[in-house]
C-alpha positions as CSV (number, residue, x, y, z in Angstrom):
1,X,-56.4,-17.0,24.2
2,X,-55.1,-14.0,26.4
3,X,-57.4,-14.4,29.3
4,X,-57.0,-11.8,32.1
5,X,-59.7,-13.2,34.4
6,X,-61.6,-16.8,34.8
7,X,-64.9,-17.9,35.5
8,X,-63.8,-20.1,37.8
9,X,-61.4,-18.0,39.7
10,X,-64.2,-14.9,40.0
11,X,-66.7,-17.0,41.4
12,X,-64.7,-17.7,44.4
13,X,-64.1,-14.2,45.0
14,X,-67.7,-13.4,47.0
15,X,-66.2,-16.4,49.5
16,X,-62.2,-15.1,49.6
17,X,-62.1,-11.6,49.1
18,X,-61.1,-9.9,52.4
19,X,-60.8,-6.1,51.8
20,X,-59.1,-5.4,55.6
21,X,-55.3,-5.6,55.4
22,X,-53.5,-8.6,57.3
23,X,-51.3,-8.1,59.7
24,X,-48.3,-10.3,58.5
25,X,-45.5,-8.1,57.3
26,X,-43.6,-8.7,53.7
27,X,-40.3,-10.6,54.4
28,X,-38.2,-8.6,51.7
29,X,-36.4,-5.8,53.5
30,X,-36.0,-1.8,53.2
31,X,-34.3,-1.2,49.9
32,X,-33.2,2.6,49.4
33,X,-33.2,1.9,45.7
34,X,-35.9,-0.6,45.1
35,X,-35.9,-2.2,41.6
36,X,-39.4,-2.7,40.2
37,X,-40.6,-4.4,37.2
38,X,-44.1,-4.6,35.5
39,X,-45.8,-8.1,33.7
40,X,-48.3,-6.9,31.1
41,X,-50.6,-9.1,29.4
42,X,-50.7,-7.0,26.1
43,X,-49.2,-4.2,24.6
44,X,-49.0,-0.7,26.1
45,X,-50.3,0.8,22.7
46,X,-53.9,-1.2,23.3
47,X,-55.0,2.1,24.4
48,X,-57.0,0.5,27.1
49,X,-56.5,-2.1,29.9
50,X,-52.7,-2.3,29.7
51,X,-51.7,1.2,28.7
52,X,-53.3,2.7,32.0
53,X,-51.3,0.3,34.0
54,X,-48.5,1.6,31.8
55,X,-49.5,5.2,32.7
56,X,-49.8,4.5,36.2
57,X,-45.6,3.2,35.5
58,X,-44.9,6.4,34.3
59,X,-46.5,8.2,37.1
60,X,-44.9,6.3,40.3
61,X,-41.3,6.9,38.0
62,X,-41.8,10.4,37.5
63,X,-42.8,10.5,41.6
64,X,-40.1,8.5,42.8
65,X,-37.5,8.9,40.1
66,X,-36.6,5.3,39.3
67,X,-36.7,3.4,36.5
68,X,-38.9,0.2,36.2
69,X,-38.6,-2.7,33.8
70,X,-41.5,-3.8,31.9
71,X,-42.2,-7.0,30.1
72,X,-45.5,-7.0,27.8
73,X,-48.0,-9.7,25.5
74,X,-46.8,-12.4,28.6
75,X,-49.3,-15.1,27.9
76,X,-51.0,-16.6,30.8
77,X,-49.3,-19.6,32.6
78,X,-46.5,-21.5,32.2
79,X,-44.6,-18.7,30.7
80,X,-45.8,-15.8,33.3
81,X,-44.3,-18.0,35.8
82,X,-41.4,-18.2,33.8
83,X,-41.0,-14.5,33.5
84,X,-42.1,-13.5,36.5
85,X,-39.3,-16.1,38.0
86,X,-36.5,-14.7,36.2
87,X,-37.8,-11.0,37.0
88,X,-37.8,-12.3,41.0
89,X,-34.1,-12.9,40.8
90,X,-33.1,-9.6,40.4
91,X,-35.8,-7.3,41.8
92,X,-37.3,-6.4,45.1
93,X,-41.3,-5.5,43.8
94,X,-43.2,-7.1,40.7
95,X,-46.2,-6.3,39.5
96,X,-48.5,-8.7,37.7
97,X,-51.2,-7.3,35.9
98,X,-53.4,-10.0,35.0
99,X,-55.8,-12.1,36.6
100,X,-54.4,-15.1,34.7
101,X,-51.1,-14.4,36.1
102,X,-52.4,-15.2,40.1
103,X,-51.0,-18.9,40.5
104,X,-47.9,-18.2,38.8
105,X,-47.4,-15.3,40.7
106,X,-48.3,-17.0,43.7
107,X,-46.1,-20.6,43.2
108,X,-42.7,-17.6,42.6
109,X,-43.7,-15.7,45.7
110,X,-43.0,-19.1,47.7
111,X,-39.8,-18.9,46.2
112,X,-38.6,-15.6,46.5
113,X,-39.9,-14.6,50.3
114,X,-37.7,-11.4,50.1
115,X,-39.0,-10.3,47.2
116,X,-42.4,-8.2,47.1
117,X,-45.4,-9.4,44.7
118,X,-48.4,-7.4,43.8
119,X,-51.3,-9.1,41.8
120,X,-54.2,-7.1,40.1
121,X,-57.4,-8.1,40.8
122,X,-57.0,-11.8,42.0
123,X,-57.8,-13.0,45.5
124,X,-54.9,-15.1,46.9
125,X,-52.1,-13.1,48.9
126,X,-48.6,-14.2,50.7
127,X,-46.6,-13.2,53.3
128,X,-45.2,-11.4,50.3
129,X,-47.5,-11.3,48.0
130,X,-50.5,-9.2,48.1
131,X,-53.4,-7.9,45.2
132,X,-55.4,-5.1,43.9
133,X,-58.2,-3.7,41.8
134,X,-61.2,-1.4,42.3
135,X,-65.0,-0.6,41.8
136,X,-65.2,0.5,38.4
137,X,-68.7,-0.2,38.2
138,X,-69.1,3.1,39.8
139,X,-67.6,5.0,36.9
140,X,-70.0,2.1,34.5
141,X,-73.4,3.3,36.3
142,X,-72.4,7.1,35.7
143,X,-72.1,5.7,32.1
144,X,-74.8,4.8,32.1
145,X,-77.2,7.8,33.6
146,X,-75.5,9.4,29.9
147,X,-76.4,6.5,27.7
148,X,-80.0,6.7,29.7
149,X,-79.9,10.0,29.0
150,X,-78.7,10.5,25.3
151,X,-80.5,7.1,24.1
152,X,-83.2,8.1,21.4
153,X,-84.6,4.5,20.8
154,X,-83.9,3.5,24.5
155,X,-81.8,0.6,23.3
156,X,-78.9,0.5,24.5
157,X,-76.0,-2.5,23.8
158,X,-73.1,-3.2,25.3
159,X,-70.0,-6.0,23.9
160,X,-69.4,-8.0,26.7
161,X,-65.4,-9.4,27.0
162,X,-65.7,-12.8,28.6
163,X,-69.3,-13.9,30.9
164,X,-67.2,-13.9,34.5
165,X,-68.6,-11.3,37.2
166,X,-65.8,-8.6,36.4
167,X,-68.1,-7.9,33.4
168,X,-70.7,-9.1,34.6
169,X,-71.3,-6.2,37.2
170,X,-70.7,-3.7,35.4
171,X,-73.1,-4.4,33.0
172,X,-75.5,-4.4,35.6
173,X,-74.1,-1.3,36.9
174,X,-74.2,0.5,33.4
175,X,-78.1,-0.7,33.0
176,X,-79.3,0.2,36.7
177,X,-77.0,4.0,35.8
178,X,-79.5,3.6,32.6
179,X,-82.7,2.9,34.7
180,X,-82.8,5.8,37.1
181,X,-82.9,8.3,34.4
182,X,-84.8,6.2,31.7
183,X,-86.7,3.2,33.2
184,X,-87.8,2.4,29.5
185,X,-84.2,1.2,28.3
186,X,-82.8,-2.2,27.5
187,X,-79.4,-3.2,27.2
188,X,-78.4,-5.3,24.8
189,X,-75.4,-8.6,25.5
190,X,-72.9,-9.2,23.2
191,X,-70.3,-11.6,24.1
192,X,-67.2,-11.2,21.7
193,X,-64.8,-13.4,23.8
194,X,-61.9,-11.3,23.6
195,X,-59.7,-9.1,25.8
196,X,-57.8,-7.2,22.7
197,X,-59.0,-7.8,19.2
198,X,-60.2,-5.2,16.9
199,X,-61.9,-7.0,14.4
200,X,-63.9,-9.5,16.4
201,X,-64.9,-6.4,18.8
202,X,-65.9,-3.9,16.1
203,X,-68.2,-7.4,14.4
204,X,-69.6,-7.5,17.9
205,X,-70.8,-3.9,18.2
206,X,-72.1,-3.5,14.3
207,X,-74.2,-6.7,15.5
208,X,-75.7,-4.1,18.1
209,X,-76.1,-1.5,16.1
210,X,-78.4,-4.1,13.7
211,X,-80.2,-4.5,16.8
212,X,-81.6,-1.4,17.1
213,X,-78.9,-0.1,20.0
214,X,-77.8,3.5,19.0
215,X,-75.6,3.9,22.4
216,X,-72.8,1.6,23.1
217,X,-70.2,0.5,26.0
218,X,-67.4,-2.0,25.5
219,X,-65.6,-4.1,28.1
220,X,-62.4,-4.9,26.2
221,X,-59.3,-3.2,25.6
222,X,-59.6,-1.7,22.4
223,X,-61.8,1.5,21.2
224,X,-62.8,-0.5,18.1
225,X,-66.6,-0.2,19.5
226,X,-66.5,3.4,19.6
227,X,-65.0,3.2,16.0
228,X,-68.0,1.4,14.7
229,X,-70.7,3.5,16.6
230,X,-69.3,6.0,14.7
231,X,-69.6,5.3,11.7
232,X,-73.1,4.7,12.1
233,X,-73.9,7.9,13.8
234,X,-74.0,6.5,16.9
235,X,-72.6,7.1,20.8
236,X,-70.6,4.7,22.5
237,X,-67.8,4.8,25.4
238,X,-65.0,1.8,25.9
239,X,-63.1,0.8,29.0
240,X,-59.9,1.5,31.0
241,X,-59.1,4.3,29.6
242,X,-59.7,8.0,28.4
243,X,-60.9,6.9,24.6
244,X,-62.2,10.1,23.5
245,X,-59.4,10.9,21.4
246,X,-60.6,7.8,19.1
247,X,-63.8,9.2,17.9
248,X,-64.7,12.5,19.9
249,X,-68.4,13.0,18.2
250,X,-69.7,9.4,18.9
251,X,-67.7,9.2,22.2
252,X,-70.1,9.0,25.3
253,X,-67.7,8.2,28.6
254,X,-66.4,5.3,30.4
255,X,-64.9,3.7,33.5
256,X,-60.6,4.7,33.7
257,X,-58.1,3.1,35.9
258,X,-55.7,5.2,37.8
259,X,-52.8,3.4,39.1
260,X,-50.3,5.4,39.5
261,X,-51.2,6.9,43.0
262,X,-51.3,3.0,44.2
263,X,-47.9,2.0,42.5
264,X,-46.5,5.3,43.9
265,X,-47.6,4.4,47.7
266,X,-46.7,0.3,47.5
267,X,-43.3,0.7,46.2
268,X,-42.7,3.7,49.1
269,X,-44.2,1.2,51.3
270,X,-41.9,-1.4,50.5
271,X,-39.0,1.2,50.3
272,X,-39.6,2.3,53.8
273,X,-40.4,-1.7,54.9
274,X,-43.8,-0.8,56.5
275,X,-45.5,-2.6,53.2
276,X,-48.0,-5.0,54.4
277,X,-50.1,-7.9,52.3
278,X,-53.6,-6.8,51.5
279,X,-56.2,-7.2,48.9
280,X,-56.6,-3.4,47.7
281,X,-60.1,-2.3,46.5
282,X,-60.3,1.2,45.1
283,X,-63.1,3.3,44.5
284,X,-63.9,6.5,42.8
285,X,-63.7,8.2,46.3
286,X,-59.6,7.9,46.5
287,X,-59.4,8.2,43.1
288,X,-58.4,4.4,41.7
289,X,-61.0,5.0,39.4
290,X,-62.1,7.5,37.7
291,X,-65.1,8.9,34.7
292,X,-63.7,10.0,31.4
293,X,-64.6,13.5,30.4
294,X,-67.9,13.0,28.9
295,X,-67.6,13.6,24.8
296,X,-68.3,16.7,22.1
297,X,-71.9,15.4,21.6
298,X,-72.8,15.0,25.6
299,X,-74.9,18.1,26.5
300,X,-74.7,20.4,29.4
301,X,-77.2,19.4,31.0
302,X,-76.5,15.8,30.6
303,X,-73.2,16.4,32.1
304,X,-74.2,17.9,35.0
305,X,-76.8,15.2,36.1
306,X,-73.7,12.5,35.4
307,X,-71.6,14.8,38.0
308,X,-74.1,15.2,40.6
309,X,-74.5,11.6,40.9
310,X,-70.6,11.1,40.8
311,X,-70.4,13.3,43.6
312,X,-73.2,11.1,45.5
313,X,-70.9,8.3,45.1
314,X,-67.7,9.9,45.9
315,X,-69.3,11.4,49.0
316,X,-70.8,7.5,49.9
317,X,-73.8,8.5,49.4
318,X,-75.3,6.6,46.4
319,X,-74.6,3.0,46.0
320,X,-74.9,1.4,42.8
321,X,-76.2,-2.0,44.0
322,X,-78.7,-1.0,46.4
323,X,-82.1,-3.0,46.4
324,X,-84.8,-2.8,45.3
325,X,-82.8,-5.7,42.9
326,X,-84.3,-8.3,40.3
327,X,-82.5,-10.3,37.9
328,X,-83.9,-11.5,34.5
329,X,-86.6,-13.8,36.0
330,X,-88.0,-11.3,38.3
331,X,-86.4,-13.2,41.1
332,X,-85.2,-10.8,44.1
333,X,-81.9,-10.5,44.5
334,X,-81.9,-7.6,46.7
335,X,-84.6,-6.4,49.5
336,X,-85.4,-2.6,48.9
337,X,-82.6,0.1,50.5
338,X,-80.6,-3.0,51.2
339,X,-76.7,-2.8,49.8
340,X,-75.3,-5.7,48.3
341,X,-71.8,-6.5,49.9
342,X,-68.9,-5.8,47.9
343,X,-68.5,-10.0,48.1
344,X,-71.6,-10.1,46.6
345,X,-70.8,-7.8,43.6
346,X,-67.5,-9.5,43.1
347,X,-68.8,-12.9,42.7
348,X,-72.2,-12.1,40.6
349,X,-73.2,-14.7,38.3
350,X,-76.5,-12.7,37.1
351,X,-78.3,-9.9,35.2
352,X,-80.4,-7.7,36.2
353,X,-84.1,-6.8,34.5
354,X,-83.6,-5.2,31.3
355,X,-80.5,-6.7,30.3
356,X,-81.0,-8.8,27.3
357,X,-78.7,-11.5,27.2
358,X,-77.4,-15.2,28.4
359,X,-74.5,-15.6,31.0
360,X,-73.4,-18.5,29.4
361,X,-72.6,-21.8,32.1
């Protein structure tokens, strides 16, 4: 099982997360012709998670005008470090896409100090060795003023990848987008337990649809949610990337990634031996993430309200987790006007009221 976070690694992240850069410089010098290389966890045709990361490739190539080695479907643990190992020994930057991949990443960095090591979305760093990711539960709560919006039965589901906080949030962050345009809406929890599987996903959202739900998001790779909604006649949006294209009728919006600008700048960085370790965190405001353009069915005026508040955000104006904050059991989680820390998002453990659904332990 191809497993790009853990429960157990997310929930340390509230503690260990430090978003300032550190001061310790990279050991691997100035190269004027740095050789990069790329470990994906799955296939750049997913159309999702992997092939924005592989779009963000193209990007810094096309900038910089090098060429960059890739190595895709790497499953998680002994044979990352395997990989990453033999990609160390003969390049000066590697990229390891996976949250799965942060140990092995790590145990090589000790090894190769003069090589530069770039982890998305873990939490330990080296000398050498730093990591990145960003807030896409801004983009997930502007999904969710549209699926608040465009909801007829105000039930709303969304199929859940794995219960860690990654998902988690945004979840959260789609219902509370839901809430402040339609406080009568429920979101539905499916868990399908996969990062890239079709079948079990599409299962997962036709369970939904039984449900009642007539709007759907997906937090998985693959657009085969928005496949099923639309068979039914139904809206939903998917994850990572621009999915659209797969069903433009039923297709609401979703969260992107945009990596390329942050590929681009590290391996300049490294190039020019200024790099520094740090533990990236992106936003919508310098464009790491992004919203999808909203889909054939989305109306004007629908679109308009979703861009206002996307221009709230990007302005730092409206934050997504700010109290008044409740979770299932009416328990507060969150004083009113009171922002929760970006530790705090990052580590959540919990739903908030009108999610319908069990965080399994």
């Amino acid at each position: 099982m191809n497993l790009r976070k853990t429960v157990l690694g997310l929930a340390l992240v509230a503690g260990l997360f430090v978003l300032a850069s550190c001061e310790s410089k990279a050991a691997a010098p100035a190269s004027a012709n740095p050789r990069v290389a790329f470990v994906y966890i799955g296939p750049p045709g997913d159309g999702g998670y992997t092939y924005q990361h592989d779009q963000g490739r193209l990007y810094m190539e096309e900038k910089l005008g090098l060429k960059a080695d890739t190595v895709e479907n790497v499953p998680e643990g002994a044979d990352a470090e395997r990989v990453i190992t033999d990609l160390a020994q003969n390049h000066d930057i590697v990229f390891t896409t996976s949250f799965g991949y942060m140990d092995p990443t790590l145990n090589v960095a000790a090894k190769f100090p003069k090589v530069t090591f770039l982890h998305c979305s873990g939490y330990k760093t080296a000398d050498n060795m730093g990591t990145y990711f960003g807030k896409n539960f801004e983009a997930s709560y502007l999904s969710g003023i549209a699926a608040g919006k465009m909801t007829k039965k105000n039930v709303l589901g969304y199929v859940g990848a794995f219960p860690i906080p990654e998902v988690i949030y945004n979840i959260n962050a789609f219902t509370l987008g839901a809430q402040s345009v339609n406080p009568k809406i429920k979101t539905l929890v499916v868990w399908s337990n996969t990062w890239f599987d079709p079948a079990t996903e599409r299962q997962a959202a036709i369970s939904l649809l039984d449900q009642g739900a007539d709007v759907l998001m997906a937090y998985q790779d693959s657009p085969a949610t928005i496949q099923a909604a639309a068979e039914r006649g139904a809206l939903a949006g998917g994850n990572d990337s621009d999915m659209g294209k797969f069903a433009p009728k039923a297709y609401l919006t979703n969260p992107v990634w945009n990596w390329g600008p942050y590929y681009t700048k590290t391996v300049e960085a490294v190039k020019a031996g200024t790099w520094k370790t740090e533990q990236f965190l992106g936003n919508m405001a310098d464009g790491t993430v992004s919203l999808a353009p909203m889909g054939e069915s989305i109306p004007q005026d629908v679109k308009d309200l979703v861009l206002a508040a996307q221009d709230k955000i990007i302005k730092g104006e409206l934050a997504v987790f700010t109290g008044p904050l409740k979770d299932q059991s009416g328990a507060e989680k969150a004083e009113a006007g009171k922002v929760l820390a970006d530790g705090e998002v990052l580590g959540m453990n919990w739903f908030v009221q009108g999610v319908e659904g069990k965080i399994p332990q």
